[in-house]
BAFI-3210 file (N, C-alpha, C; in Angstrom, 3 decimals, decimal comma, padded with zeros to 6 digits):
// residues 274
n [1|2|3|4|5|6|7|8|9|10|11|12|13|14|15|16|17|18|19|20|21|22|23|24|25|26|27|28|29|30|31|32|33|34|35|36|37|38|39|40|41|42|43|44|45|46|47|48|49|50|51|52|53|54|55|56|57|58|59|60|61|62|63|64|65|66|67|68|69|70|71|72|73|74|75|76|77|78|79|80|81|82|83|84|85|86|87|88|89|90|91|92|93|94|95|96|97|98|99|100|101|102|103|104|105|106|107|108|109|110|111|112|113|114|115|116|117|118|119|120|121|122|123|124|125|126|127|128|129|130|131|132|133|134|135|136|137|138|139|140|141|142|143|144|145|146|147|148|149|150|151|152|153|154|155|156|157|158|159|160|161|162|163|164|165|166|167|168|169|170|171|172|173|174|175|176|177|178|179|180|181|182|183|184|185|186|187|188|189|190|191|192|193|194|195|196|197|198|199|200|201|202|203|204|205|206|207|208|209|210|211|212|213|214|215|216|217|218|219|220|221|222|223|224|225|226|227|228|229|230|231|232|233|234|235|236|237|238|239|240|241|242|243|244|245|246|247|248|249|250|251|252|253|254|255|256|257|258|259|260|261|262|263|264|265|266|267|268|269|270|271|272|273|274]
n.u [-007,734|-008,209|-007,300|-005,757|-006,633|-004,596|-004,807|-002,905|-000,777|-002,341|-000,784|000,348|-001,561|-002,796|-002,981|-004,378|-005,268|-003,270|-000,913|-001,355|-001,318|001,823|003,172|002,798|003,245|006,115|006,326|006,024|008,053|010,067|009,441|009,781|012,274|013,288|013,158|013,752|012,006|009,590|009,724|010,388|007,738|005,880|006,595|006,956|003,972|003,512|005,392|004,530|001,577|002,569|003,754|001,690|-000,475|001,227|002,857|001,079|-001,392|-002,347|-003,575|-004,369|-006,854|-008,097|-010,136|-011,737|-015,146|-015,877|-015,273|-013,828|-010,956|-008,824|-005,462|-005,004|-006,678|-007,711|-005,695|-006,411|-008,766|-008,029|-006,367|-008,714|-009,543|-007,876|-006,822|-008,183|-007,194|-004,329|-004,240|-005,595|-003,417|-001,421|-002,645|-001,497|001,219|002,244|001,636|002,706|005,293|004,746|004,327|007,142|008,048|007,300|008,758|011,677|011,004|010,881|012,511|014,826|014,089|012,731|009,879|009,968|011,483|009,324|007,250|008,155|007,556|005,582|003,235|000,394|-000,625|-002,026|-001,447|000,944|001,062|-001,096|-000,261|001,709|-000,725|-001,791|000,225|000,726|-001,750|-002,070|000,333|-000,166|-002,516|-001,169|000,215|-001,766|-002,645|-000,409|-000,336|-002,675|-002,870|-001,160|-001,688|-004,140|-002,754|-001,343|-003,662|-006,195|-009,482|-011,937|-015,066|-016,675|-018,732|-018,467|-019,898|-019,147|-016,456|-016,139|-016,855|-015,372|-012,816|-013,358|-014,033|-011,391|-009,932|-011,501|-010,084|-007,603|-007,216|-007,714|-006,011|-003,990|-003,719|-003,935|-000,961|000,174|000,008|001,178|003,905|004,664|004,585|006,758|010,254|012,309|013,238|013,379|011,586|009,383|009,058|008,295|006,159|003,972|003,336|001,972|-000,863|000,152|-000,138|-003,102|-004,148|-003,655|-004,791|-007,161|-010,312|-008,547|-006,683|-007,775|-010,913|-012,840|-014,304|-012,840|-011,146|-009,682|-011,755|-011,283|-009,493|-010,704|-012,968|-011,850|-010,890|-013,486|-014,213|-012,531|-011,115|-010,316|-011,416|-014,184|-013,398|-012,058|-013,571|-015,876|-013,802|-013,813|-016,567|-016,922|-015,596|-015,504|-018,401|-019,966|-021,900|-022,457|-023,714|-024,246|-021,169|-020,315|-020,931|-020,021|-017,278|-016,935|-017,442|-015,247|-013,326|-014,072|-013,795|-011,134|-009,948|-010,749|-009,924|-007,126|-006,234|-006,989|-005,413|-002,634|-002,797|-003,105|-000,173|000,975|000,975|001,521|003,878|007,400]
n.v [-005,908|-006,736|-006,163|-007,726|-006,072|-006,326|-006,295|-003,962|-005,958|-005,916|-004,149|-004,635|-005,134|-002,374|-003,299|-002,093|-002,985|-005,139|-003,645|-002,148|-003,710|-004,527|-002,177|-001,752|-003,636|-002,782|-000,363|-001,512|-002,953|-001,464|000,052|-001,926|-001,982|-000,020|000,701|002,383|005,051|004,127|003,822|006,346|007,895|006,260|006,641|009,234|010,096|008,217|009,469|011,823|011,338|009,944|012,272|014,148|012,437|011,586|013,890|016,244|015,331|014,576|017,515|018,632|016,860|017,281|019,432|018,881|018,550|020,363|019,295|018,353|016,566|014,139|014,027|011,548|010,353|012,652|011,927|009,856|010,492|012,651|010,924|009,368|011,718|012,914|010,942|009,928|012,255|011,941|009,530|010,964|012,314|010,123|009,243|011,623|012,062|009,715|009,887|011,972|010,528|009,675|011,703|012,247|009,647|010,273|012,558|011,277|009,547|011,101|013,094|011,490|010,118|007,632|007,894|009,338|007,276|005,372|006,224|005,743|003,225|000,534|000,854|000,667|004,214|005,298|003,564|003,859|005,573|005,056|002,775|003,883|005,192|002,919|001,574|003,338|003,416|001,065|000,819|002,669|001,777|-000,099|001,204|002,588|000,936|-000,123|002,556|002,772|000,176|001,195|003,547|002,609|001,101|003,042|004,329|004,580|003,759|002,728|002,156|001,017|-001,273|-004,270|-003,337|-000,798|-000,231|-001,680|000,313|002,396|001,558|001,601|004,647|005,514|004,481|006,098|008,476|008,498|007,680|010,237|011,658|010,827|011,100|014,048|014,085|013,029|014,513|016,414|015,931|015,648|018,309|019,391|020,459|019,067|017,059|017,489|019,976|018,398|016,785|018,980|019,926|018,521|019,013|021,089|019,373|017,973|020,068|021,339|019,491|020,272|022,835|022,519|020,781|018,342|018,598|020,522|021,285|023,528|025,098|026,884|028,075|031,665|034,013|034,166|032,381|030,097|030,403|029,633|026,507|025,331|025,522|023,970|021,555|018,954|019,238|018,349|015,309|014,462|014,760|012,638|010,592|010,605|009,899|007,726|005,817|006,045|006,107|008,370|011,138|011,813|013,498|015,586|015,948|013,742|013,477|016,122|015,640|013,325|014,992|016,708|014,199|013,520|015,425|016,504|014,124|014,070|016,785|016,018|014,181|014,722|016,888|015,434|014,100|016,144|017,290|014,735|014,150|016,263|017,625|017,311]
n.w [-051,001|-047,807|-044,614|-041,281|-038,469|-035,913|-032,348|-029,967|-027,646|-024,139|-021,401|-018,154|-015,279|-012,840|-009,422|-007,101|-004,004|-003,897|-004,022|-001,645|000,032|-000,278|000,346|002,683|004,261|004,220|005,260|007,975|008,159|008,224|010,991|012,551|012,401|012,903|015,964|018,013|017,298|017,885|020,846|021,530|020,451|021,662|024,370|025,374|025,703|028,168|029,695|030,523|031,189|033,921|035,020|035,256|036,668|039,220|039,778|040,193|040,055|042,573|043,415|041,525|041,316|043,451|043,536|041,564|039,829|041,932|045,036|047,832|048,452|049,435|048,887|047,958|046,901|045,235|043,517|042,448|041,450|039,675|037,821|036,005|034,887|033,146|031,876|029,512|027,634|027,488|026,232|023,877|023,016|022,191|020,271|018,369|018,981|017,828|015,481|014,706|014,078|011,077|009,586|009,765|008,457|006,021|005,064|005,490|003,032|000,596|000,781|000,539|-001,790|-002,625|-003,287|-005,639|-007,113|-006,523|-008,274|-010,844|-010,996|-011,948|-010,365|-008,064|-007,620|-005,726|-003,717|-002,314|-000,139|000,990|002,524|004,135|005,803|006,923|007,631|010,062|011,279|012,542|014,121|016,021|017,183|018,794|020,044|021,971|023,152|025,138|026,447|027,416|029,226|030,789|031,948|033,572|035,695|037,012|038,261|036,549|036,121|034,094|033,371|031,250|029,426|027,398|025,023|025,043|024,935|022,530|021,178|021,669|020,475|018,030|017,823|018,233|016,096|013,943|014,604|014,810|012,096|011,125|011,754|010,618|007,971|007,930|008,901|007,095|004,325|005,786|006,002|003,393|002,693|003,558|003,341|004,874|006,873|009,671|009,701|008,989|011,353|013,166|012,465|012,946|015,502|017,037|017,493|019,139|020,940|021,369|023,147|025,586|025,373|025,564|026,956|027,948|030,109|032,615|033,663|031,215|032,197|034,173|032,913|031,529|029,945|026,842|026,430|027,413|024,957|022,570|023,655|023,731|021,220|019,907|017,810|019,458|021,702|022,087|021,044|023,055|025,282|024,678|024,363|026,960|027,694|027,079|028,021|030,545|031,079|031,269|030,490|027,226|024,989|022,566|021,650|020,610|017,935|016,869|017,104|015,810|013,512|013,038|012,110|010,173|008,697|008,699|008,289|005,354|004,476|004,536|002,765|000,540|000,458|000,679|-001,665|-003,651|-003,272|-003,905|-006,008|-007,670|-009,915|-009,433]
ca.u [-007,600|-008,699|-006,119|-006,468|-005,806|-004,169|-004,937|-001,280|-001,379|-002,379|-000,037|000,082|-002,809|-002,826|-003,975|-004,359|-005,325|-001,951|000,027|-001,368|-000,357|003,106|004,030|002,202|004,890|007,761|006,293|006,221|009,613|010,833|009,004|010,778|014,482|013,781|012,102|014,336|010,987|008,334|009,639|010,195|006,668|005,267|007,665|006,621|002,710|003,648|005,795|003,351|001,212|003,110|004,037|000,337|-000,847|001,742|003,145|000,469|-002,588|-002,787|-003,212|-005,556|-007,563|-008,271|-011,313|-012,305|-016,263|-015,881|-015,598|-012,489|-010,346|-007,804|-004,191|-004,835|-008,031|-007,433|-004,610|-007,042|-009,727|-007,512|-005,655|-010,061|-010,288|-006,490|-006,290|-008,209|-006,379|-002,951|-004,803|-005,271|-001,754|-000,607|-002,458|-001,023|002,662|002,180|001,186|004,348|005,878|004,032|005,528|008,699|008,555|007,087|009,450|012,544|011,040|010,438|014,031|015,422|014,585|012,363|009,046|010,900|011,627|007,793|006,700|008,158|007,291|004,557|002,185|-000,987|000,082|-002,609|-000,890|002,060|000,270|-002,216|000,785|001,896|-001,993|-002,479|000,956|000,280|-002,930|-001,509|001,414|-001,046|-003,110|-000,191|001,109|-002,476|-002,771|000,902|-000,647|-004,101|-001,859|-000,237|-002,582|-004,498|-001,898|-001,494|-004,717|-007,574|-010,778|-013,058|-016,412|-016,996|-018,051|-017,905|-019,990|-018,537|-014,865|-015,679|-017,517|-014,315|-011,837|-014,041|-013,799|-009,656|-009,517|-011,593|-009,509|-006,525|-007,454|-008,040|-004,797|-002,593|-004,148|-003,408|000,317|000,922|-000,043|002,464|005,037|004,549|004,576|007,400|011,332|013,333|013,221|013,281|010,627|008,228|008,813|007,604|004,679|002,746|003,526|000,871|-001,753|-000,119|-000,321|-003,729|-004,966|-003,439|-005,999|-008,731|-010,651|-007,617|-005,891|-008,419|-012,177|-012,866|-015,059|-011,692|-009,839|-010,022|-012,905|-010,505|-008,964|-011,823|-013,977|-011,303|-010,852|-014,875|-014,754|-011,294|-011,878|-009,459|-012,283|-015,109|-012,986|-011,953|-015,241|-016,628|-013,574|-013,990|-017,987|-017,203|-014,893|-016,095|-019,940|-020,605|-023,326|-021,632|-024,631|-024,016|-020,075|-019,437|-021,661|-019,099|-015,907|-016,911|-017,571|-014,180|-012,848|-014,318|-013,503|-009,970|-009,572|-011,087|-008,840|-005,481|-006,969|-007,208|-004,126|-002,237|-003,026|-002,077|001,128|001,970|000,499|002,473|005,001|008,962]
ca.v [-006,992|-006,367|-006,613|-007,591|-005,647|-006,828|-005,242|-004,537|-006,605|-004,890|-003,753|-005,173|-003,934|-002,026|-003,820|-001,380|-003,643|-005,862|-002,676|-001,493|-004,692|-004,402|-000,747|-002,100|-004,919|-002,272|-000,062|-002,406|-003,692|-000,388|000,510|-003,194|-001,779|001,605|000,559|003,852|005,743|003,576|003,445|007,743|008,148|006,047|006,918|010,351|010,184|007,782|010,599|013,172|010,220|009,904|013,560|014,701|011,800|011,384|015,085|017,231|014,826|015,117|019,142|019,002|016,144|017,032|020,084|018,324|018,619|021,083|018,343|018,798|015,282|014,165|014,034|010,254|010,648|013,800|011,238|008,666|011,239|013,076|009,619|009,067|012,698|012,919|009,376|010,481|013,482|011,098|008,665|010,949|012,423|009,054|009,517|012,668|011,639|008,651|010,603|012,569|009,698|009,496|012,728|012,155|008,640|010,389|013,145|010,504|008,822|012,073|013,168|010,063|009,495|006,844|008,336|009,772|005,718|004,975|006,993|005,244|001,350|-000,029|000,403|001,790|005,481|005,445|002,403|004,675|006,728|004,332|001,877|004,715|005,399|001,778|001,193|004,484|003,140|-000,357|001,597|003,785|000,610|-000,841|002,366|002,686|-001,127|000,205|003,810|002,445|-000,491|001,508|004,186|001,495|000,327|003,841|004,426|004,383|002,847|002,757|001,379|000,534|-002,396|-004,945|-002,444|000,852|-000,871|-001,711|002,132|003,049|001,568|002,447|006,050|005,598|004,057|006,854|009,764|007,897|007,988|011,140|012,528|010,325|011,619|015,055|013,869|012,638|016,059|017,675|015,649|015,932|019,465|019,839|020,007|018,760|015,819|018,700|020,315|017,366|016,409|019,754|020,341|017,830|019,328|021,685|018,242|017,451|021,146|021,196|018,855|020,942|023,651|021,920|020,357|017,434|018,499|021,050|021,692|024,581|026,602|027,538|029,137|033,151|034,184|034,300|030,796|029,145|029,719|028,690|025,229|024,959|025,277|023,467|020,082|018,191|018,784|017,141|014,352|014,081|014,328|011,475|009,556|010,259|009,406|006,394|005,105|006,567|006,528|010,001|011,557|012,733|014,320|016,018|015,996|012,414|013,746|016,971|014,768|012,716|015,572|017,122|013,443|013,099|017,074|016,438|013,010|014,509|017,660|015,461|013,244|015,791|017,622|014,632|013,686|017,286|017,052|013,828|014,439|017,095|017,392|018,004]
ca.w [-050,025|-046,441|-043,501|-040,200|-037,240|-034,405|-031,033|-028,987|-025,891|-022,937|-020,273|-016,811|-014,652|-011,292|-008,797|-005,654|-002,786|-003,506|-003,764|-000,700|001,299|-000,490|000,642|004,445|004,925|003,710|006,354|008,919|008,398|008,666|012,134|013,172|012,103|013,948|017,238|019,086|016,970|018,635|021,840|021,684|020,179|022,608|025,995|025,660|026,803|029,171|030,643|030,601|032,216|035,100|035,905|036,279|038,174|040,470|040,599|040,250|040,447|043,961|043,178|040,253|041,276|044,349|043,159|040,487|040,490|043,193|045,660|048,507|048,175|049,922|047,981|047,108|046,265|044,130|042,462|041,610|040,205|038,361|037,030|035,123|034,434|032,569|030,866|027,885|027,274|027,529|025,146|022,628|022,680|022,274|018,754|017,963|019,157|016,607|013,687|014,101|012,675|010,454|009,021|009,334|007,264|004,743|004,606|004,748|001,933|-000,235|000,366|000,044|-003,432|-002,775|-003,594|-007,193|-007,969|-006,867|-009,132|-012,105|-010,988|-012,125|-008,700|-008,250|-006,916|-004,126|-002,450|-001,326|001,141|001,478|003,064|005,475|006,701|007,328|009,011|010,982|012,220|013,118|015,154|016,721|018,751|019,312|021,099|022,618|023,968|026,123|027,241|028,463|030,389|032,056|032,471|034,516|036,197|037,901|038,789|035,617|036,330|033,378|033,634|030,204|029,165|026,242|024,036|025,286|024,624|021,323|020,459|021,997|019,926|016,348|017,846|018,719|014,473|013,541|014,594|014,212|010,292|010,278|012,449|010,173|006,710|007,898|008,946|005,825|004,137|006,789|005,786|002,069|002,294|004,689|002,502|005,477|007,937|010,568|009,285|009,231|012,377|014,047|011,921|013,753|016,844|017,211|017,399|020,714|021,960|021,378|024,670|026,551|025,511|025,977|028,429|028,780|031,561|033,467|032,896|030,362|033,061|035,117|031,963|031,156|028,586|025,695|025,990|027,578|023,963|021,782|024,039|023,628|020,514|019,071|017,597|020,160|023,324|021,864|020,910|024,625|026,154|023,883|024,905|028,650|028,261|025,984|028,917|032,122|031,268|031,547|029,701|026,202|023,933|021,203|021,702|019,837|016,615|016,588|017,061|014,402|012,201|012,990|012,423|008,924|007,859|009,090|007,032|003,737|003,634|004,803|002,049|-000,240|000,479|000,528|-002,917|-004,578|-003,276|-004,068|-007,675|-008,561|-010,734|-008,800]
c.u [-007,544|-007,358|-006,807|-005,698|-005,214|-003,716|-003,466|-001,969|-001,185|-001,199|-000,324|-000,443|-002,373|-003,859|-003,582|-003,962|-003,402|-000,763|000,210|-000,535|001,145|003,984|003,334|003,195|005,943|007,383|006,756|007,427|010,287|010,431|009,937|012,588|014,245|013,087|012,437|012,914|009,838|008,573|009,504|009,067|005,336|005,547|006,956|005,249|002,804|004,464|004,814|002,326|001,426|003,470|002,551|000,156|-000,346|002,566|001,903|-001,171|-003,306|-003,426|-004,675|-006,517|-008,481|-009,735|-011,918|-014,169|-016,575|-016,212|-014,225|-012,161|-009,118|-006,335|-004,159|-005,596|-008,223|-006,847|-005,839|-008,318|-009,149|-006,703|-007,557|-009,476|-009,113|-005,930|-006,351|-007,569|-004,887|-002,949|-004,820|-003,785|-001,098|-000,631|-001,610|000,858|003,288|002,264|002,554|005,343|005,927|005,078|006,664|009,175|008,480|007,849|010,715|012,183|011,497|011,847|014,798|015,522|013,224|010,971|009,152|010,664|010,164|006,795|006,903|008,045|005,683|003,803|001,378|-000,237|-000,542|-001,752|000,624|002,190|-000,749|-001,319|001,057|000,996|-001,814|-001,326|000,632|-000,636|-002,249|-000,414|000,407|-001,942|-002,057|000,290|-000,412|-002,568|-001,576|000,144|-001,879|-003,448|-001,403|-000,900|-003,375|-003,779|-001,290|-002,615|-006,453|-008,019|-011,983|-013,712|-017,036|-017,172|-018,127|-018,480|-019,373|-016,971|-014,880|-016,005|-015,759|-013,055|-011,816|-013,287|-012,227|-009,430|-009,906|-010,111|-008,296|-006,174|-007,417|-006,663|-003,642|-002,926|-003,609|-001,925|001,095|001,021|001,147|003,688|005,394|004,748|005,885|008,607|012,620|012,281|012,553|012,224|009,211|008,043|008,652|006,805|004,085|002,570|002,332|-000,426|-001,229|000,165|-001,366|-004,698|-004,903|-004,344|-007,024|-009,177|-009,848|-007,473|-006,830|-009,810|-011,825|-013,256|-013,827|-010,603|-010,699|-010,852|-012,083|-010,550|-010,063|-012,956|-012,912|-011,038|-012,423|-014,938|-013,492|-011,818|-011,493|-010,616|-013,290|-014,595|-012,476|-012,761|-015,546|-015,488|-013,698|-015,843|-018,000|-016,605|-015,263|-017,788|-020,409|-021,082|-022,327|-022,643|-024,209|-022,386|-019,455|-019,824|-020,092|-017,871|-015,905|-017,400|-016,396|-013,379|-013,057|-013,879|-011,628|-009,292|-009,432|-009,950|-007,481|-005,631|-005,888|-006,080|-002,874|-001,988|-002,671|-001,126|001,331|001,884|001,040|003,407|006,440|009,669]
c.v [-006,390|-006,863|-006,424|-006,507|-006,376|-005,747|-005,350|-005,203|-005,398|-004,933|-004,377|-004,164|-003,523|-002,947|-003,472|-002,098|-004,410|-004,765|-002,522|-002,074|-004,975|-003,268|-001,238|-002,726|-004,064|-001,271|-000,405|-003,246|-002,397|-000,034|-001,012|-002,814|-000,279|001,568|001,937|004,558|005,686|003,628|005,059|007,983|007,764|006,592|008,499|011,046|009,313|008,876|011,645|012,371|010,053|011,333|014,236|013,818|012,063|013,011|015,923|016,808|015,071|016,606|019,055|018,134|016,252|018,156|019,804|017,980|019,726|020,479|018,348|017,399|015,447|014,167|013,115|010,331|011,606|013,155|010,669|009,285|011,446|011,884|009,165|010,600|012,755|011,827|009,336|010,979|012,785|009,907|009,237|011,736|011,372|008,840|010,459|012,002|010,600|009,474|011,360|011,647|009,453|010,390|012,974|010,779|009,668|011,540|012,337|010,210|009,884|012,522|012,433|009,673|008,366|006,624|008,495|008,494|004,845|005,221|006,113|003,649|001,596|-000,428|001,152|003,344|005,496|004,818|003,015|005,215|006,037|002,922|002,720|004,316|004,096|001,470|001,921|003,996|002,245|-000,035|002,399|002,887|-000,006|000,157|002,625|001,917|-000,521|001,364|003,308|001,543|000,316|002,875|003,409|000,969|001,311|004,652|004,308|003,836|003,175|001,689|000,942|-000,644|-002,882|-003,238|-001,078|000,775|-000,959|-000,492|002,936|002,692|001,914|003,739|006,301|005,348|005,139|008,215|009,602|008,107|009,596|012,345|012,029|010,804|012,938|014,969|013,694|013,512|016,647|017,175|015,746|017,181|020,209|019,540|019,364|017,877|016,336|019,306|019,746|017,091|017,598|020,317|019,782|018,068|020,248|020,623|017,879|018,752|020,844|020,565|019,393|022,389|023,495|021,484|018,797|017,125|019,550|021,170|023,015|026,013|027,229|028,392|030,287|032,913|033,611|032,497|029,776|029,097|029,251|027,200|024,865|024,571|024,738|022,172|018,588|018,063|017,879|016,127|013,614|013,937|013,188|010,714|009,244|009,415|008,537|005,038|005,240|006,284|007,586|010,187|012,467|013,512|014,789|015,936|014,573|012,765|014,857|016,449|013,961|013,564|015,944|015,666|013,283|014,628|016,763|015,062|013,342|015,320|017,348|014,907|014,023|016,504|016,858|014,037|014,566|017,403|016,229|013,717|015,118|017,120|018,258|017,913]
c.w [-048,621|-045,383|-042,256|-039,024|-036,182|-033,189|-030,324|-027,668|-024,881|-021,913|-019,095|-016,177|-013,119|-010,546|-006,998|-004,425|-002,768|-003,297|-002,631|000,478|000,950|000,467|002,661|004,659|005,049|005,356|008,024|009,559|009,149|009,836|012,810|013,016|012,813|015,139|018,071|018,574|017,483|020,302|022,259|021,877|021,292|024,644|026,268|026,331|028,215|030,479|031,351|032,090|033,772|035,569|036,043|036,666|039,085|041,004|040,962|039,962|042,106|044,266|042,667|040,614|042,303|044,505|042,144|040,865|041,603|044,495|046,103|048,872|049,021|048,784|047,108|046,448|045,357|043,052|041,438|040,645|038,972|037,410|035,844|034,185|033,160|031,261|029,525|026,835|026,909|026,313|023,517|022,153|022,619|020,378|018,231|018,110|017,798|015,179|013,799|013,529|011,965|009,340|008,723|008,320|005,928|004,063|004,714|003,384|000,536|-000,369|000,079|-001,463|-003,470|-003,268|-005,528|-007,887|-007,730|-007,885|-010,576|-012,484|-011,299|-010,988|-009,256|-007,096|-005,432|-003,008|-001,854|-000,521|001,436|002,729|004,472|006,098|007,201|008,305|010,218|012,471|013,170|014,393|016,368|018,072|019,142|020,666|022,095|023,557|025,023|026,864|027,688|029,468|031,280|032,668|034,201|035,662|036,944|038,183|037,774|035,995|035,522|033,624|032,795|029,914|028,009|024,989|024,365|024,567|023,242|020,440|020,362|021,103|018,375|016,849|017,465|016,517|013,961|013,717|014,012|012,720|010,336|010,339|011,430|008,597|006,835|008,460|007,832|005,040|004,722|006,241|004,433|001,484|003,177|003,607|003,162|006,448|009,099|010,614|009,764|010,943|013,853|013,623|012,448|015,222|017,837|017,715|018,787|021,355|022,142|022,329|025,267|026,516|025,353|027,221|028,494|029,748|032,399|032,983|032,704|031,436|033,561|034,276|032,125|030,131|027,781|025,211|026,398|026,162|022,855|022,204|023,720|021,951|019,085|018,714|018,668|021,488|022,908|021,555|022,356|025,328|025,621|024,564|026,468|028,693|028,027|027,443|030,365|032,162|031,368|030,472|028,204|024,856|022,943|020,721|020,795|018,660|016,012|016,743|015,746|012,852|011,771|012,251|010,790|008,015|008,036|007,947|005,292|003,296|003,859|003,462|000,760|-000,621|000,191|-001,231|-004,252|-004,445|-003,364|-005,434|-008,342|-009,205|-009,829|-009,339]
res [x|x|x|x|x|x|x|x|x|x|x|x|x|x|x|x|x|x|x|x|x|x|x|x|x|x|x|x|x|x|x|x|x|x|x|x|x|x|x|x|x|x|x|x|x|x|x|x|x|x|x|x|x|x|x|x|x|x|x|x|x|x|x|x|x|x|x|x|x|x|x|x|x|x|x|x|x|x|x|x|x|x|x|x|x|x|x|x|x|x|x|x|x|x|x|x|x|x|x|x|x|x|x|x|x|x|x|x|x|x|x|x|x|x|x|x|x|x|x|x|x|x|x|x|x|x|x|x|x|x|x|x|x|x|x|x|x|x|x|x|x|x|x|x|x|x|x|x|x|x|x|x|x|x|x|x|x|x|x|x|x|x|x|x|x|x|x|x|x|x|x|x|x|x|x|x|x|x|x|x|x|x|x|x|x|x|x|x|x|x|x|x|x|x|x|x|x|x|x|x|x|x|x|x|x|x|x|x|x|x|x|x|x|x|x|x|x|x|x|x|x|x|x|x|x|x|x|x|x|x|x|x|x|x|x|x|x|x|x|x|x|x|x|x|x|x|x|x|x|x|x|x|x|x|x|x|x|x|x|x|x|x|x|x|x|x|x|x|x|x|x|x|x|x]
***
C-alpha cells in the first residue's frame, strides 16, 4: 500500500526590498535622536568654508590664473575655485558617520541579534548606505547654501545641476560603501571614527584648495594622480562650466572601483563568522 507524502510547509520568505526600507526608517530615526552627529558632520565643512574664504581667500584667490586681484576679488574667486573642494568634504565628513553607526551597532550587540531574525542579511548595510546617502544631500543642500551665500556663483544650469547631483549620488555611494567596510573592520567606536579620516585629508592634497602646478614634484604627482582631484575638477566643470575632458570618465571610474571593493569588503566582514 502506497503512502502519500506530504511536502513540510515552507518557511517565511526574504523579502529584501521591505527589509531594506525597515533597517532605512531605524536609521533615520536614529540620525533624528542624535542630531549633535548631523549638526558636527555637517558644522565642520562649513568651518573650513568660512576660514579660507574669508581668512585666507583674499590671499589665495587673489593669483589664481595668474591674474593680480584685488583682496575682494581674490575672495570671490577663490569662494568658485574652493566650493567644490568644501562640497566634497562635506561627503567625506558624512561617511564618517557612517562608520561610526556601524561600529555602535557591531559592538552593541545589535548586528549579533540581526543575524538571527528572520531578514534578508543584505538589508542591514543596505539600510546604513541608503540612510548615509539621504544624510549626505541633506548635509549638501546646507553646504552649497551657504557656500552661495558667501560668495559661490555657479553658472550651471538646469542640466549641469542635475549631472551634478547624479555625480554628488554617485560618489556618495561609493564613499559610504567604503565607510561601512571601515567601520566593520574597525573593534572600537574610536577606531571607526578615525579610519575615515584620511577621505577628508585627501582634498587637501589635491587640486581643492590650490592648483596642482604650484606643489613640489613629489606631491604635485601624487595630487594628479589621487582619485579625490578628478572628482573635484568634474565637480568644478560640472558647476562652473569649465572644460572637464577626460577627468569625469576617471572620477567615475574611481567612483565605481571604490563602491565595488567597499562592496565587497563590506560583505566579508559582515559574513564572517565572530
Amino acid at each position: 500500500m502506497s503512502t502519500l507524502s506530504v511536502p513540510a510547509p515552507a518557511g517565511p520568505r526574504f523579502h529584501p526590498l521591505r527589509d531594506s526600507v525597515t533597517m532605512l526608517r531605524r536609521n533615520l530615526r536614529r540620525m533624528l535622536r542624535y542630531p549633535s552627529m548631523t549638526v558636527m558632520l555637517v558644522g565642520m565643512p562649513v568651518v573650513f568654508l568660512l576660514l579660507f574664504v574669508y581668512v585666507l581667500g583674499g590671499t589665495l584667490g587673489a593669483g589664481l590664473g595668474g591674474a593680480v586681484r584685488s583682496a575682494a576679488d581674490g575672495r570671490a574667486a577663490y569662494a568658485n575655485y574652493v566650493s567644490p573642494a568644501i562640497i566634497l568634504m562635506t561627503i567625506a565628513a558624512t561617511v564618517q558617520g557612517t562608520a561610526i553607526s556601524i561600529a555602535m551597532d557591531m559592538t552593541e550587540g545589535i548586528i549579533a541579534r540581526f543575524r538571527t531574525m528572520h531578514i534578508a542579511r543584505v538589508s542591514v548595510l543596505t539600510g546604513h548606505v541608503l540612510g548615509s546617502v539621504l544624510q549626505a544631500m541633506f548635509a549638501l543642500a546646507i553646504v552649497i547654501g551657504v557656500a552661495v551665500l558667501v560668495g559661490f556663483r555657479p553658472t550651471a544650469g538646469f542640466v549641469g545641476w542635475l549631472a551634478t547631483a547624479g555625480f554628488l549620488v554617485a560618489v556618495t555611494f561609493a564613499l559610504v560603501w567604503l565607510s561601512v567596510a571601515l567601520g566593520l573592520a574597525s573593534k572600537t567606536v574610536e577606531t571607526a571614527s578615525n579610519a575615515p579620516m584620511p577621505l577628508i585629508l585627501l582634498p587637501f592634497l589635491g587640486s581643492g584648495f590650490v592648483p596642482t602646478e604650484s606643489m613640489p614634484a613629489g606631491l604635485r604627482w601624487f595630487a594628479e594622480y589621487q582619485p579625490f582631484t578628478p572628482i573635484i575638477e568634474t565637480l568644478r566643470g560640472l558647476l562652473l562650466g569649465e572644460r572637464i575632458g577626460n577627468e569625469a570618465w576617471i572620477a567615475l571610474g574611481w567612483c565605481a572601483a571604490l563602491a565595488l571593493g567597499g562592496y565587497l569588503w563590506s560583505k566579508r566582514l559582515y559574513n564572517r563568522e565572530r
